[in-house]
C-alpha positions as MATLAB code, in Angstrom:
seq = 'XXXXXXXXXXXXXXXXXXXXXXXXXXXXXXXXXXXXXXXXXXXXXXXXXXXXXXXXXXXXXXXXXXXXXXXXXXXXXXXXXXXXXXXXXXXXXXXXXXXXXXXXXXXXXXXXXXXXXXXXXXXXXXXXXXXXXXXXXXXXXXXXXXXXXXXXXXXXXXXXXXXXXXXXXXXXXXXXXXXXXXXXXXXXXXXXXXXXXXXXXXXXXXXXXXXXXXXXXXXXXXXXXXXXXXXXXXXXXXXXXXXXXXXXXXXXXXXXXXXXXXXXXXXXXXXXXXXXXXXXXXXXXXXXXXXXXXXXXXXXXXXXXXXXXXXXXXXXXXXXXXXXXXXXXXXXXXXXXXXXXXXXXXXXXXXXXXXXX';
ca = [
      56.233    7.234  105.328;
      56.421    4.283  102.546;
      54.319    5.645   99.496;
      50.852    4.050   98.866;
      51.950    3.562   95.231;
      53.867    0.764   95.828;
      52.931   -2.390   94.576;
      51.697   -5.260   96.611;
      53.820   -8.462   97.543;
      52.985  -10.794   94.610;
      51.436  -13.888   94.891;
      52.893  -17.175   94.280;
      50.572  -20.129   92.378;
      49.533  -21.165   95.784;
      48.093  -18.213   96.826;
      46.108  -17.648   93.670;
      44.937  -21.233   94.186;
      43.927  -20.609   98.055;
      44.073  -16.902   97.870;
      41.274  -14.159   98.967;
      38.228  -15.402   99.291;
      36.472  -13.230  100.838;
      32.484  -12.417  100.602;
      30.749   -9.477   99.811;
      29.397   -9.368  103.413;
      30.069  -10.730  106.381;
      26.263  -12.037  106.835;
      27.064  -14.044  103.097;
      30.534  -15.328  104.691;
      28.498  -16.585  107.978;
      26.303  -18.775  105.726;
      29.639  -19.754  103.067;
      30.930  -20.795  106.555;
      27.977  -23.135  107.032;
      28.045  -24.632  103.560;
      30.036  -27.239  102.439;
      32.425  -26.218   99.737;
      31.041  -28.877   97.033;
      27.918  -27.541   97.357;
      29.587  -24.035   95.853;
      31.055  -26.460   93.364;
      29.008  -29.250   92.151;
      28.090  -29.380   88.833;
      25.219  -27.316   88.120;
      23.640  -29.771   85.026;
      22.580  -31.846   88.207;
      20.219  -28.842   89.700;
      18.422  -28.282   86.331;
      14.715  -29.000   86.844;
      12.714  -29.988   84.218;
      10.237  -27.394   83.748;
      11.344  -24.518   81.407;
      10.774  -20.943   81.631;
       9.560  -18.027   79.423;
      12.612  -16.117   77.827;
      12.222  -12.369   78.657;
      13.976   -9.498   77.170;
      13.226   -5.976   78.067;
      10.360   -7.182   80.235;
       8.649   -9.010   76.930;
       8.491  -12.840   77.207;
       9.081  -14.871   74.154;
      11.417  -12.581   72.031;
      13.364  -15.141   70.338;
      16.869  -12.911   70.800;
      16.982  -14.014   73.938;
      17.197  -17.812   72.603;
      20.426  -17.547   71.504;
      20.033  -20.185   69.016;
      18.425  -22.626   72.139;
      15.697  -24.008   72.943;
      13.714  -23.025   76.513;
      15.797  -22.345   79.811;
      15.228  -24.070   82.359;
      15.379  -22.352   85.927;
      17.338  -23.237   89.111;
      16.165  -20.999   92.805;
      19.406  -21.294   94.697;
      18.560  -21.012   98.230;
      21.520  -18.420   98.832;
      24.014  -16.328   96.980;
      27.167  -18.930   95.598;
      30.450  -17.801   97.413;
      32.573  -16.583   95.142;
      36.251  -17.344   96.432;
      35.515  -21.405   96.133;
      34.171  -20.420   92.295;
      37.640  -18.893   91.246;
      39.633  -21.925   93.413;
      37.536  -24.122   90.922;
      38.594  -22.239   87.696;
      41.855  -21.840   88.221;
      42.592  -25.317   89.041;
      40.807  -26.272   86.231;
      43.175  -24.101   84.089;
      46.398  -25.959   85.347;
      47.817  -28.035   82.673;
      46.206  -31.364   82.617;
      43.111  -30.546   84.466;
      40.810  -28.886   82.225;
      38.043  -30.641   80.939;
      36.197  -30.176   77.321;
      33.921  -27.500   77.072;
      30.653  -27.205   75.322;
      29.964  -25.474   72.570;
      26.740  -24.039   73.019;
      25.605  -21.484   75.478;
      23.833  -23.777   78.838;
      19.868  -23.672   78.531;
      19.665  -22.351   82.110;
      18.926  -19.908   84.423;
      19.890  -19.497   87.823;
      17.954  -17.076   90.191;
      18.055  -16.506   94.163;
      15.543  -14.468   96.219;
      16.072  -11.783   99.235;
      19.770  -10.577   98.575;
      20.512   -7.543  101.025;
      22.524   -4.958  101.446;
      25.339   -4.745  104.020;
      25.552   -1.079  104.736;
      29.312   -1.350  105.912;
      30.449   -3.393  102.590;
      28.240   -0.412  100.731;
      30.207    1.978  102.303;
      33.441    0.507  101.641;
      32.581    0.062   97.880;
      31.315    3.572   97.374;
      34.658    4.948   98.873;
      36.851    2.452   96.563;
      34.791    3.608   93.738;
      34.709    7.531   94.692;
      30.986    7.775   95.550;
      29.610    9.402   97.843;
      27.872    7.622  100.878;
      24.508    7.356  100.719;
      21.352    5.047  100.960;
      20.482    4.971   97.368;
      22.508    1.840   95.625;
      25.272    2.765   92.758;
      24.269    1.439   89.440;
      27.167   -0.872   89.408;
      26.870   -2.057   92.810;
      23.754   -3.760   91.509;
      26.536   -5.624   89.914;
      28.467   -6.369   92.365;
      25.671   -7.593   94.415;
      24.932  -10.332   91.871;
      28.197  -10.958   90.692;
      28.643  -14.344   92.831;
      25.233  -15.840   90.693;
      26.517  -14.920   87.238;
      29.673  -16.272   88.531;
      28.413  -20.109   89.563;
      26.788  -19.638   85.823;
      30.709  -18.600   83.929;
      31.959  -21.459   85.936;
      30.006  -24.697   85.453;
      31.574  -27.010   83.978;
      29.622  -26.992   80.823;
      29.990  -23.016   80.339;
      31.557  -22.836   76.719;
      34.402  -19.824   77.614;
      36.928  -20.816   80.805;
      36.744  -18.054   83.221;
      40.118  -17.998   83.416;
      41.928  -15.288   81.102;
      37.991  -13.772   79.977;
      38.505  -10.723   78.728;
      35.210   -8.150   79.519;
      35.060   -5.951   76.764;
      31.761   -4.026   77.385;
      28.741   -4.140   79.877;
      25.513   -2.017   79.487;
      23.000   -0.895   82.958;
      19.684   -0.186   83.294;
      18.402    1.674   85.749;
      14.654    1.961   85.842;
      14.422    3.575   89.021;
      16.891    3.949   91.953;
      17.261    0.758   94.647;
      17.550    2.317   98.553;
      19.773    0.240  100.638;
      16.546   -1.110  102.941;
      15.359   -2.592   99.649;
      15.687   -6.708   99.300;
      16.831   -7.589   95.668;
      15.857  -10.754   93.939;
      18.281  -11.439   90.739;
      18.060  -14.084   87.953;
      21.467  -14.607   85.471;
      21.525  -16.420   82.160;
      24.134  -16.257   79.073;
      22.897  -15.254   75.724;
      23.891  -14.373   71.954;
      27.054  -16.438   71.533;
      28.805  -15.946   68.566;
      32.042  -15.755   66.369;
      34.546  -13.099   66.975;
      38.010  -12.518   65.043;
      39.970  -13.374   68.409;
      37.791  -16.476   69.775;
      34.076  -16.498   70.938;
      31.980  -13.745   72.256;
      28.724  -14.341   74.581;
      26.282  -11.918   76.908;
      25.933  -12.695   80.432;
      22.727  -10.695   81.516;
      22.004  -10.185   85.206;
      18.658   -9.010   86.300;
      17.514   -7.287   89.520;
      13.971   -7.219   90.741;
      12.399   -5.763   93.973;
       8.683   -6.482   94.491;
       8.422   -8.808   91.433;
       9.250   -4.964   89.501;
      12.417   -4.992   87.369;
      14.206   -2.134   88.666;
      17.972   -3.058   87.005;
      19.918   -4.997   84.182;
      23.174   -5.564   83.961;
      24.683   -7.078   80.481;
      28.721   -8.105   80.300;
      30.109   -8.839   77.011;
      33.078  -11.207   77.221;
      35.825  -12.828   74.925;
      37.423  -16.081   75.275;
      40.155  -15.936   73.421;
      41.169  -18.882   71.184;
      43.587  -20.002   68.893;
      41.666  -20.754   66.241;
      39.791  -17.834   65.824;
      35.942  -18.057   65.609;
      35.680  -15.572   62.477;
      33.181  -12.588   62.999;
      33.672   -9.353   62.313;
      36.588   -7.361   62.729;
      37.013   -4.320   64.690;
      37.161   -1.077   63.172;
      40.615    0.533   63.401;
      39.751    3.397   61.650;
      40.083    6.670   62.658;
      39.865    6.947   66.663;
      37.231    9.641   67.759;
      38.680   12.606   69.623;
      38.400   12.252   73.467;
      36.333   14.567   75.538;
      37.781   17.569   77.529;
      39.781   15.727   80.352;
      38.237   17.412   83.383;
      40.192   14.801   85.675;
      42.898   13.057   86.034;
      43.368    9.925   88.625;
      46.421    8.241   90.225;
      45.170    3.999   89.632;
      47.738    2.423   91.986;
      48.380   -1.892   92.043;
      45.376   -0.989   95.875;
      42.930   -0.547   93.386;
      43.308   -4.191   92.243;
      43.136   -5.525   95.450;
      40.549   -3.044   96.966;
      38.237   -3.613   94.379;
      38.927   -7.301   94.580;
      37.959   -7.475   97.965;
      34.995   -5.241   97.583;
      33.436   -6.621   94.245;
      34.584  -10.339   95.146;
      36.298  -10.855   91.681;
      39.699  -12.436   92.524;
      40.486  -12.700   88.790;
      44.142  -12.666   89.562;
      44.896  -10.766   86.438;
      43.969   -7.782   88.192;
      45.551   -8.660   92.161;
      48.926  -10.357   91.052;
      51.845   -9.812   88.918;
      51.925  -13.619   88.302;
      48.944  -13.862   87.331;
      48.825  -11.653   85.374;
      51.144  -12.752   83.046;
      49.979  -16.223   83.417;
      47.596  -14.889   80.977;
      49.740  -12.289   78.930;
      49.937   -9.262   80.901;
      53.145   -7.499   81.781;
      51.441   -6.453   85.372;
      48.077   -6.354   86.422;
      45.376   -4.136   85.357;
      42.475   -2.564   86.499;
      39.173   -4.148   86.941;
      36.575   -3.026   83.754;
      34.134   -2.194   86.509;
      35.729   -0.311   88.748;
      37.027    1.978   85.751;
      33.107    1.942   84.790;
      32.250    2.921   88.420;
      34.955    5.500   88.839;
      33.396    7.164   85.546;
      29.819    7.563   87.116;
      31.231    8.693   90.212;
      32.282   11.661   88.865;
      28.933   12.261   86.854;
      26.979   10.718   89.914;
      25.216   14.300   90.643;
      24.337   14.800   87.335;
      22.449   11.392   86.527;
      18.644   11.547   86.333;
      16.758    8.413   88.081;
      16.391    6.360   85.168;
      18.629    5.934   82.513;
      20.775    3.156   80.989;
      24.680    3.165   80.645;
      26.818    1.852   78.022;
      29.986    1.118   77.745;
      32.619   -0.633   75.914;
      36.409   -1.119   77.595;
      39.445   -0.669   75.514;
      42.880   -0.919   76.241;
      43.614   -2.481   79.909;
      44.415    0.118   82.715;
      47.785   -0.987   83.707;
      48.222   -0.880   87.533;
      50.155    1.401   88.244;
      49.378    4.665   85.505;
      47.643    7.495   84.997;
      44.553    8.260   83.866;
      42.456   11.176   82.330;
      38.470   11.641   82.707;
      36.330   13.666   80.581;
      32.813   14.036   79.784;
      30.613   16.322   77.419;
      26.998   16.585   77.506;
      24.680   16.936   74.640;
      21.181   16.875   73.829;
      20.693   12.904   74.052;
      22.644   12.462   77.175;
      26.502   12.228   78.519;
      29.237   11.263   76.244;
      32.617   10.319   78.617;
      35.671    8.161   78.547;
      38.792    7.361   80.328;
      41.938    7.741   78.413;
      45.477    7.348   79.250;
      47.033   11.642   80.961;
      50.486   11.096   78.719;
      49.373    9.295   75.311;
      45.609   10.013   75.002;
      45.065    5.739   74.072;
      41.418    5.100   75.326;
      40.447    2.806   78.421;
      36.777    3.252   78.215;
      34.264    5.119   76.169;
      30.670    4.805   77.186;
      27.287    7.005   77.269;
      24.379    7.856   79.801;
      21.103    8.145   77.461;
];
């Protein structure tokens, strides 16, 4: 019997072009089906309304961190969740040689939102068991991210978005959870980018994804990501002092090249840096790596009986998991909350560190 370690056929420029792109659920690939494809695509400086909004951060309208250096937001209501597969067609033509277009330099004044987004119970199920949770009606912190993945997505890829998508490196993300979602539950989400600034590779920005049921914030989702640049932006540099001790490894996981493509297909991020050997090294990777998330999601899978019902978790992403390898999970737990990380079984060089408080 072949060995499920092997790695997948690799993909040729074509298929990354015209590749998977595949929904989260089959109800949001009906409706793709019924929606012309420029309507996924058009240029999203042509939906911006000209009413602004408040700025909200933890629930308090005004704060001027969530300005970013801009003036007001203004708000778009898309009548549906984007599909994601015609979002990555559109960046990664637009990062073939002689097609990209000049980016901006500051952060887009907008907001996009859409109302009613619910759960497929079969795509849950198929997440939780890519992930390693268990099956049940109460919602994964980071599925709430996967759920509104495609709307921060139409944000990182309009034209006017200051970082490509293509090559973005996700160096952290931080959740929320002020009390748990149930899979009946319909989830309204807004996205908007924040806090861009300098970093000694290229440019750093926030995207911040909120989740509301009932008008109630009930999750918040913030990714951190570098665009890498050749002149580098400046900021401050990272510390490379002395590298904390890892936990107590408690567990250690075979991450074959399926992950890639499982969590691809469940998450809808067709980054091919993470699904293809070519693409990965289109953008300097010897082979593909793991998704951040999934890594993030394996980690609270294996502390997912031991998490209260509201909490936040934070966590920044280190070295790349290279698809395949071998990886070691530990976790300690102290007054304030869980330490854990995800290190590599033979050399100890950290993945992921991150905390539940």
């Amino acid at each position: 019997m072949a060995s499920r370690d092997h790695e997948p056929d690799d993909l040729t420029l074509h298929d990354l072009i015209e590749g998977p792109t595949q929904d989260l659920t089959s109800a949001r690939a009906a409706l793709a089906a019924r929606t012309p494809q420029a309507e996924a695509t058009q240029d999203l400086s042509a939906l911006v309304p000209p009413r602004p909004i408040d700025h909200e951060v933890d629930g308090t309208s005004g704060d001027p961190r969530s300005r970013g250096g801009q003036g007001e937001r203004a708000r778009v209501d898309l009548p549906r969740l984007p599909a994601a597969g015609a979002l990555y067609r559109r960046a990664l033509l637009g990062a073939l040689p002689g097609t990209g277009r000049r980016r901006g330099r500051e952060l887009p004044a907008l907001e996009l939102s859409v109302a009613g987004v619910t759960v497929d119970r079969a795509h849950l199920a198929d997440y939780d068991r890519v992930c390693g949770f268990r099956l049940a009606d109460r919602l994964p912190a980071t599925y709430l991210h996967v759920l509104g993945f495609p709307l921060s997505l139409r944000l990182m890829t309009a034209a006017d978005f200051p970082i490509p998508l293509t090559g973005v490196v996700h160096v952290a993300n931080r959740i929320t959870v002020a009390r748990p979602v149930q899979v009946g539950e319909s989830v309204d989400f807004r996205t908007y980018a924040e806090n861009l600034r300098p970093h000694e590779r290229g440019r750093q920005l926030d995207v911040v994804l909120v989740g509301s049921v009932d008008g109630e914030e009930v999750w918040r989702g913030v990714s951190t990501y570098l665009g890498k640049e050749r002149a580098a932006g400046g900021g401050p540099r990272r510390d490379r002092g002395d590298r904390p001790a890892p936990p107590a490894f408690s567990a250690q996981w075979r991450v074959t090249p399926r992950v890639g493509t499982d969590y691809a297909r469940v998450s809808g991020d067709h980054n091919p840096i993470h699904t293809s050997k070519l693409g990965a090294r289109l953008f300097g990777f010897p082979r593909p790596i793991a998704h951040g998330m999934w890594s993030k999601a394996r980690c609270l899978a294996a502390l997912e009986s031991r998490l209260p019902d509201a909490y936040t978790v934070d966590v920044a992403f280190k070295l790349p998991v290279p698809l395949p390898s071998t990886v070691a999970f530990g976790a300690t737990f102290g007054g304030a909350g869980w330490d854990f990380g995800l290190h590599g079984a033979r050399d100890g060089r950290p993945h992921l560190v991150g905390t539940v408080r």
